[in-house]
C-alpha positions as CSV (number, residue, x, y, z in Angstrom):
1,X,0.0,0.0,0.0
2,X,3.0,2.4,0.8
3,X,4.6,1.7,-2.5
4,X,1.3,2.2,-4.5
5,X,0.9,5.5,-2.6
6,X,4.0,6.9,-3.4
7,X,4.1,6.0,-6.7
8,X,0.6,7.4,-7.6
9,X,2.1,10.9,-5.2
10,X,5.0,11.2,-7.7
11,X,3.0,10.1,-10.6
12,X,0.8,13.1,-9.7
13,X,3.5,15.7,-8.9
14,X,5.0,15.1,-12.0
15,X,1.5,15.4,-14.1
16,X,1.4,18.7,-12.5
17,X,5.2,19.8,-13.5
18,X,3.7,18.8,-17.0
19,X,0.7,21.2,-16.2
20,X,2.9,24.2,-15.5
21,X,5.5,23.9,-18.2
22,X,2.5,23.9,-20.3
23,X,0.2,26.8,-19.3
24,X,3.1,28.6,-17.1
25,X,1.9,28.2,-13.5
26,X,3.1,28.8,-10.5
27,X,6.5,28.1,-11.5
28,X,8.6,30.8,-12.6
29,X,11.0,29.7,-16.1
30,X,14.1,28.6,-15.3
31,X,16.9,31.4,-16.1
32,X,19.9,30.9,-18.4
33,X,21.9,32.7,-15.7
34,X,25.5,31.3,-15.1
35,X,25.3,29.4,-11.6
36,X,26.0,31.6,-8.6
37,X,28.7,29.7,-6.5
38,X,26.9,28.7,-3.2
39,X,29.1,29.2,-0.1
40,X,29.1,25.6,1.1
41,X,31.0,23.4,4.1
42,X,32.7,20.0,3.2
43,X,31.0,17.0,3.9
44,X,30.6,13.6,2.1
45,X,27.9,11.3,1.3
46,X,26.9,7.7,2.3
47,X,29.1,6.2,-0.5
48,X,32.1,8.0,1.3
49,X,32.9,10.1,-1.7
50,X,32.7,13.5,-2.1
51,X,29.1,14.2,-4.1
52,X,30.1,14.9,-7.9
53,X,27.4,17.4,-9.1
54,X,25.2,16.4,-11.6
55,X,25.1,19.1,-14.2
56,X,22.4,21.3,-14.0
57,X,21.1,24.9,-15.3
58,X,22.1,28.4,-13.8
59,X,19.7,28.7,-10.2
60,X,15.7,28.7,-10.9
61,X,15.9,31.7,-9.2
62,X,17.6,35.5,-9.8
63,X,17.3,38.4,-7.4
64,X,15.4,41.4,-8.9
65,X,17.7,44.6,-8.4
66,X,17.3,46.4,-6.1
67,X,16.0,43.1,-4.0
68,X,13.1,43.8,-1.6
69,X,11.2,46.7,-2.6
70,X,9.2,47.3,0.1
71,X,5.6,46.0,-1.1
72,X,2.9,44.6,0.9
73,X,3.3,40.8,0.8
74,X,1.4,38.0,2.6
75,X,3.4,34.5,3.0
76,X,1.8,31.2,4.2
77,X,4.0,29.3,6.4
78,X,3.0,25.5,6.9
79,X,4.7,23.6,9.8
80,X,4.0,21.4,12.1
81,X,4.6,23.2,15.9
82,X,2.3,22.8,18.8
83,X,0.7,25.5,20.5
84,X,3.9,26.4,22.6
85,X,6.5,26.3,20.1
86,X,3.9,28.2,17.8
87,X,3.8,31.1,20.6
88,X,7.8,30.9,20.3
89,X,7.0,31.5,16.7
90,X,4.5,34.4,17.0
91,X,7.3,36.2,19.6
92,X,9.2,36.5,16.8
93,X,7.3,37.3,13.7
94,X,5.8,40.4,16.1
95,X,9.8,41.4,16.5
96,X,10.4,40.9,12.6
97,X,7.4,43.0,11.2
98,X,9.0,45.8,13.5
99,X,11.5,45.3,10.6
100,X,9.4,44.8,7.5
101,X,6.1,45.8,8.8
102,X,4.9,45.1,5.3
103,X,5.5,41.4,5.3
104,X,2.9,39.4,6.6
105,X,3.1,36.0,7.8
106,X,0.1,33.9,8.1
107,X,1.5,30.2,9.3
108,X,-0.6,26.8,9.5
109,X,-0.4,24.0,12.0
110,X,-0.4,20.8,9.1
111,X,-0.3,17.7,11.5
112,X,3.1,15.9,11.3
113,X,5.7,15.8,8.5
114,X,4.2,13.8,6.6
115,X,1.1,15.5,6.1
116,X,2.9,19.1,5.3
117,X,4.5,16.6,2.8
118,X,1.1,15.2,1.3
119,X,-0.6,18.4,1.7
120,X,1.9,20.3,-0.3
121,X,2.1,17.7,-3.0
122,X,-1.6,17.8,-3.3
123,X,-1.9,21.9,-3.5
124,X,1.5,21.6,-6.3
125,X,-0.9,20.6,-8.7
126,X,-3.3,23.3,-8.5
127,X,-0.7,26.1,-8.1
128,X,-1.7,26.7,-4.4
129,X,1.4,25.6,-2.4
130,X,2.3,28.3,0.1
131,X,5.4,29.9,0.2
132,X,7.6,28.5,3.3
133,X,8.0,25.2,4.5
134,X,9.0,22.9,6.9
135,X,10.5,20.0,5.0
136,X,12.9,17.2,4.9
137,X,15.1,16.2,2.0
138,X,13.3,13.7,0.6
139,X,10.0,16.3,0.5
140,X,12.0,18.5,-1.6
141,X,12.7,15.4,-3.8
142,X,9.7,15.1,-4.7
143,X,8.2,18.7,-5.0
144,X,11.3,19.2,-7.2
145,X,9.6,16.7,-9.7
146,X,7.0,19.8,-10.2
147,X,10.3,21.9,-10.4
148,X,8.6,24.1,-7.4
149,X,11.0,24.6,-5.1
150,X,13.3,28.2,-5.5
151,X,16.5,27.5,-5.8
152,X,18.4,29.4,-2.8
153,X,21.9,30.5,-4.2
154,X,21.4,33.7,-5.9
155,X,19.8,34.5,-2.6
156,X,22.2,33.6,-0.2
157,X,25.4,35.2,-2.7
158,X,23.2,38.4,-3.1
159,X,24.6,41.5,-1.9
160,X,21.7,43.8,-2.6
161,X,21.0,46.5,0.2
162,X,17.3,46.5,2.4
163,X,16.5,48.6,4.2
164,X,14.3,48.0,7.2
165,X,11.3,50.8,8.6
166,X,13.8,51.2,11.9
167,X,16.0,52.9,9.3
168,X,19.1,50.2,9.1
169,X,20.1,48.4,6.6
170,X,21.1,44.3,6.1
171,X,22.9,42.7,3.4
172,X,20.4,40.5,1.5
173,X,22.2,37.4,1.1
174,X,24.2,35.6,3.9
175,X,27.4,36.6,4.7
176,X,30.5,34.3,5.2
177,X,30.0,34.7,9.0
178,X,26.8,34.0,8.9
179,X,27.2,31.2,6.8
180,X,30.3,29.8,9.4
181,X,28.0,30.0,11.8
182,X,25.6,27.1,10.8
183,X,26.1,23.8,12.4
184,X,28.6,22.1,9.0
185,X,25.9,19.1,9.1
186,X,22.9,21.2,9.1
187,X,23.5,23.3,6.4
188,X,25.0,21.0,4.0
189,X,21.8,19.2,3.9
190,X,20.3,22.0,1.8
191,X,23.0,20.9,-1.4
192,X,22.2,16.9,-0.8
193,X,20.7,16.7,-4.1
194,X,23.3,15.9,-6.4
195,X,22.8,19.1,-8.6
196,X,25.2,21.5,-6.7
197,X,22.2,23.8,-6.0
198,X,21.2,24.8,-2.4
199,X,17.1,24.5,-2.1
200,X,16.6,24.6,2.3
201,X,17.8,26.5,5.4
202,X,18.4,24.2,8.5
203,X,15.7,25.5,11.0
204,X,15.9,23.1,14.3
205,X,17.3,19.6,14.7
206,X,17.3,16.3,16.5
207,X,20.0,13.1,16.3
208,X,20.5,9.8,18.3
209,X,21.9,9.8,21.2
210,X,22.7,6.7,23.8
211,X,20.3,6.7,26.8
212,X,21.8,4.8,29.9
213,X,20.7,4.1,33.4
214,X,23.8,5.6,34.8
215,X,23.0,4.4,38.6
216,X,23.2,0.8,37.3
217,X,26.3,1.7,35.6
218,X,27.8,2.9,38.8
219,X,26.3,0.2,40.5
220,X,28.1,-2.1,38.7
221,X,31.7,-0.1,37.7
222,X,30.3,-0.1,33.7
223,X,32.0,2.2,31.5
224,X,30.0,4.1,28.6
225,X,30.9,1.9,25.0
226,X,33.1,4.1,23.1
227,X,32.6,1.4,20.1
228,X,30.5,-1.4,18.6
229,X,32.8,-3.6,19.9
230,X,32.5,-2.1,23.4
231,X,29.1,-1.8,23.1
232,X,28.6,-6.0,21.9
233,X,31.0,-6.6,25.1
234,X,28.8,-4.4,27.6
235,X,25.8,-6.2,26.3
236,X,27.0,-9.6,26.9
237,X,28.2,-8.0,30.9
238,X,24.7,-6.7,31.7
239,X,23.2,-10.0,30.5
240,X,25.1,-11.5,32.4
241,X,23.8,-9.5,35.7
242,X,20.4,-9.3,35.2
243,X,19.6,-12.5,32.7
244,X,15.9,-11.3,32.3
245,X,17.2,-8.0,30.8
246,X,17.4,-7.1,26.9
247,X,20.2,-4.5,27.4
248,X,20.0,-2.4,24.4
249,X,16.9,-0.9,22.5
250,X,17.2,0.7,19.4
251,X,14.3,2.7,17.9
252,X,14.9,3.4,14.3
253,X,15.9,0.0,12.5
254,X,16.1,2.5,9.1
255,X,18.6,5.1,11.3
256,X,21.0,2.1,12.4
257,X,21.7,0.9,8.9
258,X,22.1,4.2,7.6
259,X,24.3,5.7,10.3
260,X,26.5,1.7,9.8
261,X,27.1,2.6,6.6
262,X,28.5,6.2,6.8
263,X,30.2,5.2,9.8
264,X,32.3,2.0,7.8
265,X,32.0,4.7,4.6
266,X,30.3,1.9,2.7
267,X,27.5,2.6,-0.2
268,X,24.4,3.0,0.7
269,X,22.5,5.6,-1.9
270,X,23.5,8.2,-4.5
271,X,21.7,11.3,-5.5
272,X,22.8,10.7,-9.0
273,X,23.1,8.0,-11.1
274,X,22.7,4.3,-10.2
275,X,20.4,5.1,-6.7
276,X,20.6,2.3,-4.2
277,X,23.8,0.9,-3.7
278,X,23.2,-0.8,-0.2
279,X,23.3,-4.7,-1.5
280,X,27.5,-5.0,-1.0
281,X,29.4,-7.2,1.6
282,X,30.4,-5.0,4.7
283,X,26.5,-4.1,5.2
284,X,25.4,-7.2,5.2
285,X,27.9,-8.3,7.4
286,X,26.9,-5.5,10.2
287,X,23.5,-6.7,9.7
288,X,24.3,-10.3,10.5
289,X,26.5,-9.3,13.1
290,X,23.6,-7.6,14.7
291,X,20.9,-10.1,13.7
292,X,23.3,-12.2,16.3
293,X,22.7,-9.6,18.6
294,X,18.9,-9.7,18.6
295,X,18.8,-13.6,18.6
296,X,21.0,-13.7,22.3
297,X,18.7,-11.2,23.2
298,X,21.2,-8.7,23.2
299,X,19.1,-5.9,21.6
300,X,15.7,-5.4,20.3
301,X,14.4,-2.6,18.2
302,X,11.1,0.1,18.1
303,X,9.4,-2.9,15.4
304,X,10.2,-6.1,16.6
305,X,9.4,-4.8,20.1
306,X,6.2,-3.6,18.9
307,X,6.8,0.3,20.9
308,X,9.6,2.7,21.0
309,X,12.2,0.9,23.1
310,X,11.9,3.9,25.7
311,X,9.1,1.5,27.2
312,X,12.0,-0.9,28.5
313,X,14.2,1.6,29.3
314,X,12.3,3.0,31.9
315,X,10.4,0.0,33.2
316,X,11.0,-0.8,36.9
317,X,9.7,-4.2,36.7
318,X,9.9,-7.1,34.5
319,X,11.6,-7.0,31.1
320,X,14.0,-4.0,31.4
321,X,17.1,-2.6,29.4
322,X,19.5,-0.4,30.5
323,X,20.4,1.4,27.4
324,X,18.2,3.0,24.6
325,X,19.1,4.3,21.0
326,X,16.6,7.0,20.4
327,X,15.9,10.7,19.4
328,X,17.7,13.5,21.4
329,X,14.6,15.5,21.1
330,X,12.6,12.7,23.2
331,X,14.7,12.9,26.3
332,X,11.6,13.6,28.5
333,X,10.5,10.0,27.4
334,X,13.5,8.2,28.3
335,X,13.1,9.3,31.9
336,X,11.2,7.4,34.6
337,X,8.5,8.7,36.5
338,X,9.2,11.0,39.3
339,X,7.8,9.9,42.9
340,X,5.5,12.3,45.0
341,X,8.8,13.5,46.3
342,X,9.6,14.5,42.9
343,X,12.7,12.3,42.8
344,X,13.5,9.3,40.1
345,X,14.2,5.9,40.6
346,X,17.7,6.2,38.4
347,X,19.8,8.7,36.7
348,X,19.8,8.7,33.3
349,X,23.0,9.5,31.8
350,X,23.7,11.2,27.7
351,X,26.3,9.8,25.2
352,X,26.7,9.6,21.6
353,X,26.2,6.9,19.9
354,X,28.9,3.9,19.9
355,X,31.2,4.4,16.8
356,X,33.1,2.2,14.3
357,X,36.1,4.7,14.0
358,X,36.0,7.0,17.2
359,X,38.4,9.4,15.7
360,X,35.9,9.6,12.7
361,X,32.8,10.1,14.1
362,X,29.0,9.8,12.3
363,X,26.1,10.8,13.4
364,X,22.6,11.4,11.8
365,X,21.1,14.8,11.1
366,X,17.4,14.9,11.5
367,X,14.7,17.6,12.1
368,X,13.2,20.1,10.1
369,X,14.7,22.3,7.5
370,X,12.8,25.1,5.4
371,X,11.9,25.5,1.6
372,X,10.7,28.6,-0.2
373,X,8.3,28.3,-3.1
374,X,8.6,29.6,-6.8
375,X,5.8,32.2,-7.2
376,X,5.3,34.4,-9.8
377,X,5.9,37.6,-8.2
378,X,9.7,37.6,-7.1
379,X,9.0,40.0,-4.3
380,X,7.1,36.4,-2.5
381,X,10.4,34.9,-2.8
382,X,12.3,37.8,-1.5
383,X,10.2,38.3,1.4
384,X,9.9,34.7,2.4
385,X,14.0,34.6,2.3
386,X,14.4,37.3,4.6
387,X,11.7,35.9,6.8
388,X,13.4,32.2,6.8
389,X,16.8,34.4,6.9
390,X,16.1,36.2,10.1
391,X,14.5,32.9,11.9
392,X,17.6,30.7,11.2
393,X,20.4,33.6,11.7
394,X,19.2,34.7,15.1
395,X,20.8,33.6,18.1
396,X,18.1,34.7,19.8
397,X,15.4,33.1,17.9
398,X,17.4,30.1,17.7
399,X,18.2,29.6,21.9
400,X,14.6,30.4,22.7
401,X,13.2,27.7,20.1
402,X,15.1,24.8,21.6
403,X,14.9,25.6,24.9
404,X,10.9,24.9,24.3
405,X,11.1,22.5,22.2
406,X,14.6,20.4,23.4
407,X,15.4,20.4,19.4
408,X,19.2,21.7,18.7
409,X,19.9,25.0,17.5
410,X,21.5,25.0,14.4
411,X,24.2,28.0,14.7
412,X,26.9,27.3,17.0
413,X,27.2,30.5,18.2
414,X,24.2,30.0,20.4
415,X,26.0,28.1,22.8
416,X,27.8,31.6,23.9
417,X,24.4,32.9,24.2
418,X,23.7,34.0,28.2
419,X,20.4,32.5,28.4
420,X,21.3,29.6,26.4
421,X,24.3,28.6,28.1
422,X,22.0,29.2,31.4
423,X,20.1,26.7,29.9
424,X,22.7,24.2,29.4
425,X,24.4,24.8,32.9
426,X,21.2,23.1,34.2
427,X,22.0,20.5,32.5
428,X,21.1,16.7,34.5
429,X,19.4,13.1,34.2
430,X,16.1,13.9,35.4
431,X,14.5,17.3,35.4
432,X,16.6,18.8,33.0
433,X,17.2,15.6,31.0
434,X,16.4,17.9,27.6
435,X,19.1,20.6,28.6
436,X,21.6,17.3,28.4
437,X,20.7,16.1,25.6
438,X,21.4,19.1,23.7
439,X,24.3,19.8,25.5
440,X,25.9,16.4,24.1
441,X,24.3,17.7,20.5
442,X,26.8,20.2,20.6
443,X,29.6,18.7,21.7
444,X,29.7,16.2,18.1
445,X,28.4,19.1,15.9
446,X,31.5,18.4,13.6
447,X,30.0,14.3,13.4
448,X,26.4,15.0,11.5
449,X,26.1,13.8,7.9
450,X,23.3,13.7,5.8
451,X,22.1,11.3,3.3
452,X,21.8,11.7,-0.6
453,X,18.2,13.5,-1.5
454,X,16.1,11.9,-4.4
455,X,13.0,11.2,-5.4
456,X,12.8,7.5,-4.1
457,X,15.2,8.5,-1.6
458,X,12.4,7.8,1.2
459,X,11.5,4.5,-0.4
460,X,15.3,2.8,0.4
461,X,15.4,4.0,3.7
462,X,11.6,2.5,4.8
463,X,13.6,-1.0,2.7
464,X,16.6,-0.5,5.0
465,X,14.8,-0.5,7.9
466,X,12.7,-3.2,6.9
467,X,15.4,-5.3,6.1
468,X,17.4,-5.0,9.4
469,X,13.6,-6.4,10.9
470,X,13.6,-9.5,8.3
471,X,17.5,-10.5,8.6
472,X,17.3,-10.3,12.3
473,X,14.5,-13.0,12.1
474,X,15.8,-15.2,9.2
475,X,16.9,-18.6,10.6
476,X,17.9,-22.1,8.3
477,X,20.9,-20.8,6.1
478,X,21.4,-17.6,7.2
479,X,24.1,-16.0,4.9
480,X,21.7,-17.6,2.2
481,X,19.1,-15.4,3.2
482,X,20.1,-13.0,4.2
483,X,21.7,-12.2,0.5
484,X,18.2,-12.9,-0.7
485,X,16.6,-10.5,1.6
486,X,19.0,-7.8,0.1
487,X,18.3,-8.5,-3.4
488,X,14.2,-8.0,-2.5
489,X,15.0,-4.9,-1.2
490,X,16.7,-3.5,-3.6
491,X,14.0,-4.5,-6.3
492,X,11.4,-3.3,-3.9
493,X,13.5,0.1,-3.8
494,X,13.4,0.3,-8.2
495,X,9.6,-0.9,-8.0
């Protein structure tokens, strides 16, 4: 059923990319402008190679001179906050029309990711797409099959003049500082799609962290695994204590294969060219190695446990585990229930992730970035950049937003930030568990990668994750099957 859906989606974005090249939509024609040179940070892909470029026209986008001219605009903002982060959100579009009092922003709660996803797709083909966005890569895949996503470069390279109604004056485009000052991870997820163009802005983000019960650890003189092999050794320890234990949970099957593969630099996709290149020997020896895992009870994950693994993490009784894979921006979850005194029944402690190569460290970069739409009057598309602009450029914006939300700011000068760093100071395993969490965020801000964007990109990493659930289950001849289990997923990944 998920295939079929995704198919007819991209099936109907792309009837509607027909629609507009035909009778000149929403879309604005793509300019024969030389490409601007988008200020970038080095990272590499899950194929450990630098992305090669596929070549492409001049950006979709040019900056009218002059820039913003100071015209009444309205911009529709879909996202998905809830009513406290969306008050964060209303602070600061009050202190930005004190700036451009003429830009109005008029945002909309759309459910979860994926329904600003489907939504969008949906209002592409009528021309009615609004004009910001929260998105993820693969989103942007697909609403680039409609060609409707601007194109950020001239934007961020401009150095037009605006003036603001207090009189001062800003730079249009980003400056290098400005650009320095964006988490390397973060924004180099806005030129993952292999046509050396840069089409989001990071806005707030989330990784996987390790969640341990660090009074058991103490208990019991356990040090925090550094690497996989540390971690398969600490496993086999805890068992060993408490034999009714299963002393890892990992939530996102799809996340653990993905972050293997970057971390041993072995293929897993490519933006261009041949697509999914995760059938090869070392993956499917980490999978088997951690199929072994799961059948000595070792580990379990969010699927074959039936619930996020935070469930046996903070059980008291019965089945229990004492360490949990999960989302930094669910710390509250991986704490245990407070007594009437207000105290918990263990201290939770924060680590990265185990590693393959320590010195070499990979994490995954998740959470929200924002698109801007093509639109036919350029002065949209200005207005929306220096909206998105001043959101994901201020410290302030950016310390208040994750303090509410326990996200990650995505500039790392908001560390310095007084109120911030107040934050952070608080930092503990129980009340302040979210403060923690981001505070080991930022200390591996240099270890994010992101995967290659494309349309199907979402398709091979539901069959990754799917795959680490089958192999771990497979019995009779295992390497047998486990090749075959491969093979199905890559067809099911071209289907």
């Amino acid at each position: 059923m998920k295939k079929r859906f995704f198919k007819t989606l991209a099936c109907t974005v792309l009837a509607a990319s027909m629609l507009f090249t035909a009778c000149g939509g929403s879309t604005e024609t793509e300019t024969k402008a030389t490409p601007t040179p988008v200020a970038s940070k080095n990272t590499t892909t899950n194929n450990n190679t630098t992305a090669t470029p596929a070549k492409s026209a001049g950006p979709n986008f040019t900056v009218p001179a002059g820039g913003y001219d100071g015209s009444e605009v309205t911009l529709t903002f879909y996202h998905t906050m809830g009513q406290n982060l969306s008050a964060v959100l209303d602070e600061y579009i009050a202190e930005f029309n004190k700036l451009y009092p003429k830009i109005h922003i008029e945002w909309s709660q759309v459910g979860g990711y994926d329904d600003v996803r489907d939504q969008i797709s949906t209002e592409i083909t009528v021309g009615s797409e609004p004009n910001i966005a929260y998105c993820y890569p693969d989103h942007v895949a697909l609403y680039n099959l409609a060609n409707a996503v601007a194109h950020l470069d001239n934007l961020i390279a401009s150095k037009e003049t605006v003036t603001r109604a207090d009189g001062t004056t800003e730079t249009l485009g980003l400056t290098q500082a400005q650009i320095d000052d964006f988490i390397d991870g973060y924004y180099a997820e806005g030129t993952s799609f292999g046509d050396d163009h840069m089409y989001t802005l990071p806005f707030s983000k989330s990784t996987e962290v390790l969640y341990y019960n660090k009074t058991f650890f103490d208990e019991n003189g356990l040090e925090v695994p550094k690497t996989w092999d540390d971690m398969e050794t600490l496993c086999e320890t805890i068992k060993d204590i408490d034999p009714q234990c299963v002393p890892l949970g990992y939530d996102s099957e799809a996340n653990w294969f993905i972050t293997m593969c970057e971390q041993y630099g072995s293929p897993y996709t490519s933006a261009t060219g041949e697509h999914f290149l995760f059938d090869n020997a070392q993956n499917k020896e980490f999978v088997k190695r951690f199929r072994n895992w799961y059948q000595n009870d070792l580990v379990t994950t969010q699927q074959l446990y039936g619930a996020y693994t935070s469930g046996l993490f903070v059980a008291e009784t019965g089945t229990r585990s004492y360490m949990s894979i999960g989302s930094s921006a669910g710390a509250t979850h991986q704490r245990p229930t407070a007594d009437n005194s207000g105290n918990y029944p263990f201290e939770v402690g924060i680590a990265s992730i185990p590693q393959v190569d320590p010195s070499n460290p990979k994490v995954i970069s998740q959470g929200p970035s924002v698109c801007i739409f093509k639109k036919d009057n350029p002065q949209e598309v200005i207005a929306s950049w220096l909206f998105i602009k001043y959101l994901t450029t201020s410290v302030e914006f950016q310390a208040s937003f994750s303090i509410t939300s326990g996200y990650v700011p995505v500039l790392s000068s908001v560390a310095t930030n007084d109120i911030y760093k107040a934050h952070l100071a608080k930092a503990d395993g129980g009340t302040y568990i979210s403060a923690l969490s981001a505070k080991v965020c930022l200390e591996q801000e240099k270890a994010y990668y992101v995967s290659p964007a494309f349309n199907g990109s979402s398709k091979a990493r539901d069959q990754v994750g799917s795959l680490m659930q089958k192999c771990f289950l497979i019995t009779g001849d295992v390497d047998k099957n486990i090749d075959a289990a491969f093979k199905e997923a890559i067809k099911n990944c071209q289907y």
